[in-house]
C-alpha positions, 0 to 999 in steps of 0.5 A, spaced: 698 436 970 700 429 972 705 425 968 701 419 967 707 415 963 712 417 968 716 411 972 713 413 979 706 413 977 707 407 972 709 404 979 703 406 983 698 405 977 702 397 977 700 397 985 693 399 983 692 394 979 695 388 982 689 390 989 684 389 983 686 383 980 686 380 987 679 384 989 676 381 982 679 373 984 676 374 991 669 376 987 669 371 982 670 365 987 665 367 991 660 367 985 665 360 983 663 356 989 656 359 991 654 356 984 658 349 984 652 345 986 650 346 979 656 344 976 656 338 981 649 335 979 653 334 972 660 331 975 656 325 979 651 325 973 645 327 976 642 331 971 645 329 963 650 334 960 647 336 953 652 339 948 650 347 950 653 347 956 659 346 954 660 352 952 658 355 959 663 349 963 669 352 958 667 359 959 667 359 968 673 354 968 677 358 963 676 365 966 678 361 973 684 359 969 686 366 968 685 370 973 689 364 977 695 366 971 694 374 973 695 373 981 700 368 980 704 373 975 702 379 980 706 375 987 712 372 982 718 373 986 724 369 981 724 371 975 719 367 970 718 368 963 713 373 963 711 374 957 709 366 956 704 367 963 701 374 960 700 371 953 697 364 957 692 370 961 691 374 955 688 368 952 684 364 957 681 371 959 679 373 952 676 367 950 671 368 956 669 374 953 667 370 946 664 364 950 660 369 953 657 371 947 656 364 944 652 362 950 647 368 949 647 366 941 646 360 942 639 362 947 637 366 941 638 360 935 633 357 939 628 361 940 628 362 932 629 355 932 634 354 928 632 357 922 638 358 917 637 365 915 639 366 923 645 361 925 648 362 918 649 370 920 650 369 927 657 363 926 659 368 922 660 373 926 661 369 932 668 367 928 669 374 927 669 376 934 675 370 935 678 371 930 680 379 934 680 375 940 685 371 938 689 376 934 696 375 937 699 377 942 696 384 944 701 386 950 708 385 952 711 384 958 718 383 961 721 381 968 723 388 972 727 386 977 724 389 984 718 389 981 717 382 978 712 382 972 711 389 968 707 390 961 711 395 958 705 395 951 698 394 948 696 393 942 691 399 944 687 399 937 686 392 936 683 391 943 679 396 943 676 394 936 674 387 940 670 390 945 666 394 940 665 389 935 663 385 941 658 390 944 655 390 937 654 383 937 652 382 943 646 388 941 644 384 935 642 378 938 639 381 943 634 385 938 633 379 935 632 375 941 626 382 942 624 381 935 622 373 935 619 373 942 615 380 941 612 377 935 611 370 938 607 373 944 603 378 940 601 372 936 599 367 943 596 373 945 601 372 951 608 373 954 609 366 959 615 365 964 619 362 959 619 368 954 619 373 960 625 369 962 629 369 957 628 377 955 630 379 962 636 375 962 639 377 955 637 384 956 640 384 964 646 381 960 646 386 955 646 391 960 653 389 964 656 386 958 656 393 954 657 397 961 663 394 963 666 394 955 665 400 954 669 402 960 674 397 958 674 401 951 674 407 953 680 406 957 684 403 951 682 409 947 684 414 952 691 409 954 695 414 959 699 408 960 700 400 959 698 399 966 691 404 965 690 402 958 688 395 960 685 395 967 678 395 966 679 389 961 678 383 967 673 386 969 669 386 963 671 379 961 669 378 969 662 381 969 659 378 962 661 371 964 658 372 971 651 375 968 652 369 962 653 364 966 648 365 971 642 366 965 645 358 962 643 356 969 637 360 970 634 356 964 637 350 964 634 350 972 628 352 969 627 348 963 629 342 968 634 340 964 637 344 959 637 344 952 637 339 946 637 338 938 631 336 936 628 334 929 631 333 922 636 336 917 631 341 916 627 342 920 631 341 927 629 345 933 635 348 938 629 347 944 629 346 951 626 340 954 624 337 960 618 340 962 610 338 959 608 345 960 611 348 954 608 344 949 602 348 948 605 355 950 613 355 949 616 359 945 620 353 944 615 348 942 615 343 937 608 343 935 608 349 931 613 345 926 612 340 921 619 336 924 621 331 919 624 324 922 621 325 929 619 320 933 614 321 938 614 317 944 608 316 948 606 316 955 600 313 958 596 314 965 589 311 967 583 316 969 577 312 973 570 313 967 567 319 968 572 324 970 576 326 963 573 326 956 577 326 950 574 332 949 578 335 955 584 332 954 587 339 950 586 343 957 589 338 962 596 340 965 600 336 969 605 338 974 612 336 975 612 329 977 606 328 970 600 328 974 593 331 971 592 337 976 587 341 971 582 339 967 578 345 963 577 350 968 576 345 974 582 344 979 582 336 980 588 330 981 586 324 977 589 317 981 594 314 976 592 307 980 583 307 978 580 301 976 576 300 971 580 305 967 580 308 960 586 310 958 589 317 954 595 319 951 599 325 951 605 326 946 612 326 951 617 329 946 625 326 947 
C-alpha cells in the first residue's frame, strides 16, 4: 500500500507536477502565438475593440501570467516569499476559469437578446462563481530548503465546491443557449451557420470544460496528497480558457467583427454585427425587435432599369464587399456604376 503523504512520495509526486506544469506552458504557448495574429489586428487597429472581447484579452493574458508564476515558483533557487507567489498564481489562474465562463455567457445574453429574465440569473451566478474563486487564500506554501518552493495544504472542500458549482454553470448555459436557438430554428424552419456555430462550439466547450473539472474535482476529493489533490487544476483552467477562446474568435471571425450593444434601455440587443447576411436569418437579427431610439443608416447602390424591381429587393443578397450576387432565384452581379439608374436602399444596421 503506498504511503501517499510520506516524504519520499511527497518528493516524486512534487517532481511529477513540476514536468507537467512546464509541459502545460509549452502547450499553452503554442496555442498563445499561433492565434496572436488576431490579437495583432486589435493592437494596430485593424479591426475595432468592442466591449466583449475584454473578457477573452483578460482571460488568455491572465492564464499566461499565471503559468509564468508556477514555473518561476518551480525553478526558484533562493529562498522567495513562496506563499506570496502561489496565492499571486492562485488568483490569475482562477480567474481564468470564471473568465471562461463569462465568455460563454455572454454568447448565451446575445442569443435571448438580452432579455432580462436571462441576464439577471446569469450575473447572479457569474458573482457567485467569483465570489468561490476568490475565496482567500486556498493552499499554503513555504520555502524547503533543497527543494525550493513546496505546498504543504489546500482548502480541498472550497476548491472542489468551485468546480462544481462551475461545471453546473456552465451546463446551464449551454441548456439555455439549446432551448433558445432550438426554438428559433423550428420557428425558420431552418438551422443557418450562425446558429450551428454557435451550438457546436458551446457544446465543444461544455465538453472539455466538464471533462477537465471533473478530474480536478475528483482529485480534490480523493486528496492523497497536497501535491495530488491540486494537480489537475491548471489543466482544467488551461483547457476552458483554450476552448473559450478559440469560440470568441471563431464568432468574431465570422461575424466579421465581433459584437456590439444595439438598441435602448429596453429593448437592447447584444447581437453580432458586421455582416448583411444575417438580417433575414440570424439568430441575432434586430428586425424581430420593435428597438426603441434606433437609428437606422442606409446604404444606396445604383442597378441599371429593368434588372431589379422592387418587389425583388426582399430576396437580394449580397457579398462580403455589399455587392448584389442574388436576385430571387437567378444568379446575377448588379454594376454599381450603370447609367441611367434607379436607386434602391437596404437598411445598414450600425
Amino acid at each position: 500500500m503506498v504511503d501517499w503523504k510520506s516524504p519520499e512520495e511527497l518528493a516524486k509526486d512534487s517532481a511529477s507536477f513540476d514536468r507537467f506544469m512546464h509541459t502545460l506552458l509549452g502547450l499553452y504557448l503554442w496555442e498563445f502565438i499561433t492565434s496572436l495574429p488576431f490579437d495583432w489586428q486589435y493592437i494596430t487597429g485593424k479591426r475595432k475593440f468592442k466591449w466583449p472581447l475584454i473578457f477573452y484579452f483578460a482571460g488568455r493574458y491572465f492564464l499566461l501570467f499565471a503559468l509564468i508564476g508556477i514555473i518561476v515558483a518551480q525553478n526558484v533557487t533562493t529562498p522567495v516569499n513562496c506563499q506570496a507567489l502561489y496565492t499571486y498564481n492562485q488568483v490569475f489562474g482562477n480567474a481564468t476559469i470564471g473568465l471562461a465562463s463569462i465568455n460563454l455567457s455572454l454568447r448565451t445574453m446575445a442569443v435571448w437578446s438580452q432579455a432580462w429574465y436571462v441576464v439577471v440569473p446569469l450575473v447572479v451566478l457569474i458573482l457567485g462563481q467569483w465570489a468561490l474563486l476568490l475565496n482567500g487564500v486556498l493552499l499554503n506554501a513555504s520555502w524547503v530548503p533543497g527543494q525550493g518552493c513546496s505546498i504543504t495544504h489546500t482548502r480541498n472542500a472550497t476548491l472542489a465546491a468551485t468546480f462544481i458549482y462551475t461545471m453546473c454553470f456552465d451546463g446551464t448555459v449551454l441548456v439555455l443557449t439549446a432551448f433558445k436557438l432550438g426554438i428559433s430554428s423550428a420557428a425558420r424552419r431552418d438551422r443557418s451557420k450562425i446558429v450551428k456555430l454557435i451550438f457546436h462550439d458551446g457544446l465543444i466547450y461544455f465538453m472539455v470544460a466538464v471533462g477537465a473539472n471533473a478530474i480536478a474535482t475528483i482529485f480534490m476529493l480523493v486528496n492523497l496528497n497536497a501535491v495530488l489533490s491540486i494537480i489537475a487544476n491548471v489543466p482544467a483552467a488551461v483547457a476552458s480558457t483554450i476552448v473559450a477562446c478559440r469560440a470568441v474568435r471563431r464568432l468574431t471571425n465570422y461575424t466579421s467583427e465581433g459584437a456590439e450593444v444595439f438598441g435602448s434601455t429596453q429593448h437592447s440587443t447584444l447581437a453580432f454585427s458586421g455582416s448583411s447576411r444575417f438580417s433575414s436569418r440570424g439568430i441575432l437579427s434586430l428586425s424581430e425587435k420593435k428597438v426603441e431610439n434606433l437609428q437606422l443608416q442606409m446604404d444606396t447602390f445604383q442597378a441599371a432599369p429593368g434588372e431589379v424591381s422592387p418587389s425583388d429587393i426582399s430576396s437580394i443578397r449580397y457579398d462580403a464587399s455589399g455587392r448584389v450576387v442574388k436576385i430571387g432565384e437567378a444568379e446575377s452581379t448588379i454594376d454599381l456604376e450603370a447609367s441611367p439608374v434607379e436607386e434602391f436602399k437596404r437598411p445598414n444596421l450600425p
